[in-house]
C-alpha positions in Angstrom: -7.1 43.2 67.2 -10.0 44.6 69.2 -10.1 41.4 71.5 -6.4 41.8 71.9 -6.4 45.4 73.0 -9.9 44.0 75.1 -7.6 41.0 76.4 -4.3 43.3 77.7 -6.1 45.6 79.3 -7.8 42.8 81.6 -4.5 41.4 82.5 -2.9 44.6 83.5 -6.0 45.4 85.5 -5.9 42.6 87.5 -2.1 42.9 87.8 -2.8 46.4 89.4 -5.1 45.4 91.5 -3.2 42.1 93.0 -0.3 45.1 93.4 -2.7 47.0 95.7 -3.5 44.1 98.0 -0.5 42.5 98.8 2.6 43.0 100.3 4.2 46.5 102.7 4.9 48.0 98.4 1.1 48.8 98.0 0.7 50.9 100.8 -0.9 48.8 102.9 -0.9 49.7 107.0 1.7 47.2 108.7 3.1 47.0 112.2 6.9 46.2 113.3 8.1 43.0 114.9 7.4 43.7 118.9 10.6 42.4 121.1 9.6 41.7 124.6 12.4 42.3 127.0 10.2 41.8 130.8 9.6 39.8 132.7 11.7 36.3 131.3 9.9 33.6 130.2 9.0 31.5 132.8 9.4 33.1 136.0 7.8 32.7 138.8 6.1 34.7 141.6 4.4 35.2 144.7 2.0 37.8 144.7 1.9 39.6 148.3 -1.0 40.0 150.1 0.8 42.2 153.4 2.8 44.2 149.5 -0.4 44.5 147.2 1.1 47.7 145.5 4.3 46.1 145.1 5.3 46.1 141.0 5.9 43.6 138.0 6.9 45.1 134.9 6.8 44.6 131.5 8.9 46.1 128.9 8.6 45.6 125.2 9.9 47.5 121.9 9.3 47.9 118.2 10.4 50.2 115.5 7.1 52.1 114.7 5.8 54.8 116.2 2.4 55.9 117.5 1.5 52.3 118.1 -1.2 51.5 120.5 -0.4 48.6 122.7 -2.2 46.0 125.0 -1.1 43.0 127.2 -3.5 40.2 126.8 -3.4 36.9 129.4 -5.0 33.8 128.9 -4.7 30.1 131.0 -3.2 28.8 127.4 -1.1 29.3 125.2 -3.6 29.8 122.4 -4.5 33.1 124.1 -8.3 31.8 124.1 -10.7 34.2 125.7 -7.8 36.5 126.9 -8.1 39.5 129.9 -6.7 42.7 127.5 -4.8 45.0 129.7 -4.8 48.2 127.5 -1.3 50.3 127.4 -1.7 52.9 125.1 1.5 54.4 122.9 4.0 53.5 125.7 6.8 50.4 125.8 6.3 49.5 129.6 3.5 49.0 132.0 3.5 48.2 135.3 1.0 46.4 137.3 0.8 46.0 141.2 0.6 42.5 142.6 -3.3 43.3 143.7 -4.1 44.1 139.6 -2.2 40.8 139.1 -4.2 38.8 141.4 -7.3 40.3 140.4 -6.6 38.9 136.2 -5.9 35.8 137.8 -9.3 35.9 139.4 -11.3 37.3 136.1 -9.3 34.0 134.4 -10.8 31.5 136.8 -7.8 30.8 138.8 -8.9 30.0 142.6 -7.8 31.7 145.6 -4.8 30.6 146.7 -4.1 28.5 144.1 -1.4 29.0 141.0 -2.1 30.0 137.8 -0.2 29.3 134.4 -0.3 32.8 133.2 0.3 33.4 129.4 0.7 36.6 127.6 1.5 38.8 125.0 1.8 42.4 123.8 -0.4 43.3 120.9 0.6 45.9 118.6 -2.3 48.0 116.6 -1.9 51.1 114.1 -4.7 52.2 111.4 -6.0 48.8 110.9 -2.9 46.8 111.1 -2.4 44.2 114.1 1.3 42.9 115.4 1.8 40.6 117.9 4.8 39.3 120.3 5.7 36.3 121.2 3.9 34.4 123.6 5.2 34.0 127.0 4.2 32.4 130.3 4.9 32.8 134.1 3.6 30.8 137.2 1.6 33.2 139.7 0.3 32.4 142.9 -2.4 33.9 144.0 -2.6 36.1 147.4 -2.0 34.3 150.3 -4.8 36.3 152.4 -5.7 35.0 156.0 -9.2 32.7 155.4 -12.2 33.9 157.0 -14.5 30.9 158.1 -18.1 31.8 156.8 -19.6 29.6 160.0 -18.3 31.9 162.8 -16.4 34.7 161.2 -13.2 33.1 162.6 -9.6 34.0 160.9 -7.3 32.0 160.4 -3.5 32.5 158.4 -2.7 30.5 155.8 0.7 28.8 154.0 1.7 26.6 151.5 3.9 24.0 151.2 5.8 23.0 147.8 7.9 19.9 146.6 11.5 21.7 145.4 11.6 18.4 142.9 8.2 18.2 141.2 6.6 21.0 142.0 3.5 20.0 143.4 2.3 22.3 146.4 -0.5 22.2 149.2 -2.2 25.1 151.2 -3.0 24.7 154.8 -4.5 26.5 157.2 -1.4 27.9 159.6 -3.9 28.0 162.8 -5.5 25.3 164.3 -8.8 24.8 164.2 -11.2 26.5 166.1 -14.9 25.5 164.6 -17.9 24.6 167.4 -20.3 23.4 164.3 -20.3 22.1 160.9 -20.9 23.4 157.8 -24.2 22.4 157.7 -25.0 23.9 161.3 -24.7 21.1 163.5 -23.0 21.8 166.6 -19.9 19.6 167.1 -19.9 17.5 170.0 -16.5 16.7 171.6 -14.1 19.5 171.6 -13.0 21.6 174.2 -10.8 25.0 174.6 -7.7 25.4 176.9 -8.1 27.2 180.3 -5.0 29.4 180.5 -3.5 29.3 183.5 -2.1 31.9 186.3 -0.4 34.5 184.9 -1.8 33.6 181.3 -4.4 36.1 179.4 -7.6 34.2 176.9 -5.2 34.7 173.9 -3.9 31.3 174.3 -7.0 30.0 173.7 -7.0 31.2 170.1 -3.7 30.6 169.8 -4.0 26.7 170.7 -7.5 25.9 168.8 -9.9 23.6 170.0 -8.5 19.8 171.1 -11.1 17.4 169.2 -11.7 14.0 169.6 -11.1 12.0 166.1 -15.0 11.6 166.0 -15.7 15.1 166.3 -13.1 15.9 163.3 -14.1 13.5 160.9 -18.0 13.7 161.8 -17.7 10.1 162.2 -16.0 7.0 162.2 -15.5 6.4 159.1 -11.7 6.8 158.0 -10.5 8.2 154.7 -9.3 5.8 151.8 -6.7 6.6 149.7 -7.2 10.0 148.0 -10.2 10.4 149.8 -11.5 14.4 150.7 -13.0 14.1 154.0 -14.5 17.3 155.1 -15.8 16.6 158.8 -15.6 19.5 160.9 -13.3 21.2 158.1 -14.3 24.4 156.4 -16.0 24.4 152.7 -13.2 24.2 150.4 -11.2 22.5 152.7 -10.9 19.0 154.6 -8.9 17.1 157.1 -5.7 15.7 155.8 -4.5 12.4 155.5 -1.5 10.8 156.9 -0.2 10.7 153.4 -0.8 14.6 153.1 1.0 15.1 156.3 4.0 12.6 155.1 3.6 15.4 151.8 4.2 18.3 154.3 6.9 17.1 156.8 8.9 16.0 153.2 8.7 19.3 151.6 9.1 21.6 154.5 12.1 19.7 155.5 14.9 21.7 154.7 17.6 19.7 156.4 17.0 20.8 159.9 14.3 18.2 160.4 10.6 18.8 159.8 9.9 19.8 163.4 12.4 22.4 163.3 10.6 23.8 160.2 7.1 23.8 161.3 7.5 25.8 164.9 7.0 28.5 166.3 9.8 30.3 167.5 7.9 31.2 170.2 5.3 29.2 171.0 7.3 26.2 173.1 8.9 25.9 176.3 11.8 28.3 176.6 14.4 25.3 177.9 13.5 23.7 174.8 16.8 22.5 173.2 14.8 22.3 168.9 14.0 26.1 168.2 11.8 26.4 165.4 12.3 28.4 162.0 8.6 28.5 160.9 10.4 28.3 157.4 6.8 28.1 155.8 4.8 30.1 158.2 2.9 26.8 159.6 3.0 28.7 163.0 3.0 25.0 165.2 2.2 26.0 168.8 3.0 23.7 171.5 -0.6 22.9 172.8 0.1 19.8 174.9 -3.6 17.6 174.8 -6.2 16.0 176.4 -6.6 12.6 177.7 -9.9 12.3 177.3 -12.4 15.0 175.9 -14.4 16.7 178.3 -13.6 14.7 181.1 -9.8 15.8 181.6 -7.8 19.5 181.5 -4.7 19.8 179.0 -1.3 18.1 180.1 1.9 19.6 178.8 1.0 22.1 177.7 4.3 24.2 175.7 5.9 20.6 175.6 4.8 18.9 172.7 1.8 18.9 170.3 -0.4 16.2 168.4 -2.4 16.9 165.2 -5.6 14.0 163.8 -5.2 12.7 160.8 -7.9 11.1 158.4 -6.7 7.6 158.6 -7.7 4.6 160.6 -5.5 2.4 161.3 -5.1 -0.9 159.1 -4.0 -4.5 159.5 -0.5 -4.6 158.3 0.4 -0.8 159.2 3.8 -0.4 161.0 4.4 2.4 163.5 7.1 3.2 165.8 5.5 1.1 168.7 3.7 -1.9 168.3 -0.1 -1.1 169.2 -2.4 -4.5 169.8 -4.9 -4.9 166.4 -7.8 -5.4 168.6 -7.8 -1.5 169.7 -8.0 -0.5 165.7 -11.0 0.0 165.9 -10.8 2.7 168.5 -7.3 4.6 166.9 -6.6 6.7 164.4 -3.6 8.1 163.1 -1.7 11.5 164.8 1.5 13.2 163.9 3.3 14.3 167.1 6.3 17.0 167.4 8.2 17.4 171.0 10.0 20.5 172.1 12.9 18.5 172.2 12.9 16.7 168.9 13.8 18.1 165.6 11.4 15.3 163.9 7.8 13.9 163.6 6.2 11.1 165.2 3.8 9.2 164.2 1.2 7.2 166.2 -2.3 5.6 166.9 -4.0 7.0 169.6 -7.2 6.6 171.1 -9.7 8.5 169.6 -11.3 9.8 172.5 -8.0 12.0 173.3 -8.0 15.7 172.5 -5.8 16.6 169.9 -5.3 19.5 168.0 -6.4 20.1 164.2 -5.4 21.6 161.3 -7.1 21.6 157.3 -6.3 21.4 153.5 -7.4 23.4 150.8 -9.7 21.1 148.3 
């Protein structure tokens, strides 16, 4: 009988204490479902350098009171090493478009680049934790003019994205003006527009340098397929290749022609019959060229405009004039836009001419 007694009371002890560890009946802290209502799932947003203050909220709800809340973002969606954004007892925050930027930064995200952001709100009252569901948005990063670290010049910058997949690319929306590498050397080759009667020096920063194709890819080598060629490029950046033009004129095209796109409004002969939209902020200015660099002046000028690629010409390649093989070896590829053409056209030319330039982030 004594083992019995012995026996019941271990059972109902360990009943009572399973009671008091378990479950919302023992007392035990707990926190409500959290219902996120801002932003959707999904979205997607520029964040705006020339509007840093400019607001995204977020708006959540539970039943509970005196909860203390955070937002935490993370690059995946197993919140892994999350940035924690603390709230306090509030449903809504709001954070400015520089804060934004700024997490994205913290995360790893590069400048000018778009991040995946996920997040969630996190829900915490005397011990117990809640958590929301996990949501994502696409953010891309501040769009800030790019300050070359080799001469302090500024130049604006714009991207360009495919509506069907997508993919984007950023570009520098001024041409070029480097006189030296990265690594110091001076360039050889270039040479800066004299700006006529009438005409004040800001044309000259307005037109860039006009480079011979040797000076831009510092050398003669052209790029392969998917190949980075940095040349006379920035760090971080390189010259692009006919296929990354072909990438630009396709996605900026918005049915007015790629030409139309890419202008200037400005910037061109004021007879021209194609006025540009500058629908992406590429800012093409009408810089004419050089026949051969230094020996001749710029020809028509606010008439048309030619940009280097990094490609060489191939046996096999087709262009829209039929260029003799043997001078291969002293062409490369350009893209050319005319005041009076709402397209682009491509051709070898000699690479000895002075053309204008223009770079790609990395």
């Amino acid at each position: 009988m004594k083992k019995a007694c012995i026996y019941l009371l271990a059972v109902l002890f360990i009943s009572f204490t399973a009671c008091n560890q378990n479950g919302p009946d023992n007392g035990d802290p707990t926190v409500a479902d959290i219902t996120v209502y801002l932003p959707d799932d999904l979205e997607e947003f520029d964040l705006l350098y020339d509007n840093q203050q400019k607001q995204l909220e977020f708006e959540w709800d539970n039943e509970d009171e005196g909860v203390e809340y955070s937002i935490l973002f993370s690059l995946d969606d197993e919140m892994n090493n999350p940035k924690t954004i603390s709230v306090g007892t509030e449903l809504t925050k709001k954070l400015t478009h520089a804060e934004l930027d700024a997490i994205l930064g913290e995360l790893g995200v590069k400048e000018y680049n778009r991040g995946d952001l996920y997040w969630k709100i996190q829900g915490k009252k005397e011990g117990a934790v809640a958590n929301s569901e996990v949501r994502s948005m696409k953010l891309f990063r501040f769009y800030k003019p790019f300050v070359d670290p080799r001469d302090n010049e500024t130049y604006r910058v714009c991207r360009v994205v495919d509506p069907l997949t997508g993919n984007y690319a950023v570009w520098l929306a001024d041409n070029l003006r480097a006189t030296k590498y990265s690594d110091g050397t001076p360039v050889e080759g270039y040479k800066f527009y004299t700006p006529q009667e009438g005409e004040d020096d800001s044309w000259i920063k307005t037109f860039g340098a006009y480079y011979t194709w040797t000076a831009v890819m510092k050398g003669t080598k052209g790029a392969e397929e998917g190949e980075k060629i940095q040349g006379i490029a920035p760090e971080g950046w390189h010259i692009p290749t006919s296929a990354e033009w072909v990438f630009l004129i396709n996605a900026c095209d918005e049915g007015d022609g790629p030409g139309t796109a890419l202008k200037d409004k400005t910037l061109w002969d004021p007879t021209a019959t194609n006025i540009g939209t500058n629908s992406i902020g590429f800012n093409m200015a009408a810089t004419g060229y050089i026949w051969e660099v230094p020996v001749n002046d710029v020809i028509e000028p606010f008439a048309n405009t030619y940009f280097w690629t990094a490609t060489a010409p191939q046996e096999g390649d087709v262009f829209p004039w039929d260029p003799n093989p043997a001078n291969f070896p002293n062409q490369a590829v350009t893209y050319g836009f005319n005041k009076n053409d709402f397209g682009a056209a491509l051709y070898p030319y000699d690479r000895t001419r002075g053309f204008s330039l223009r770079c790609v982030m990395d």
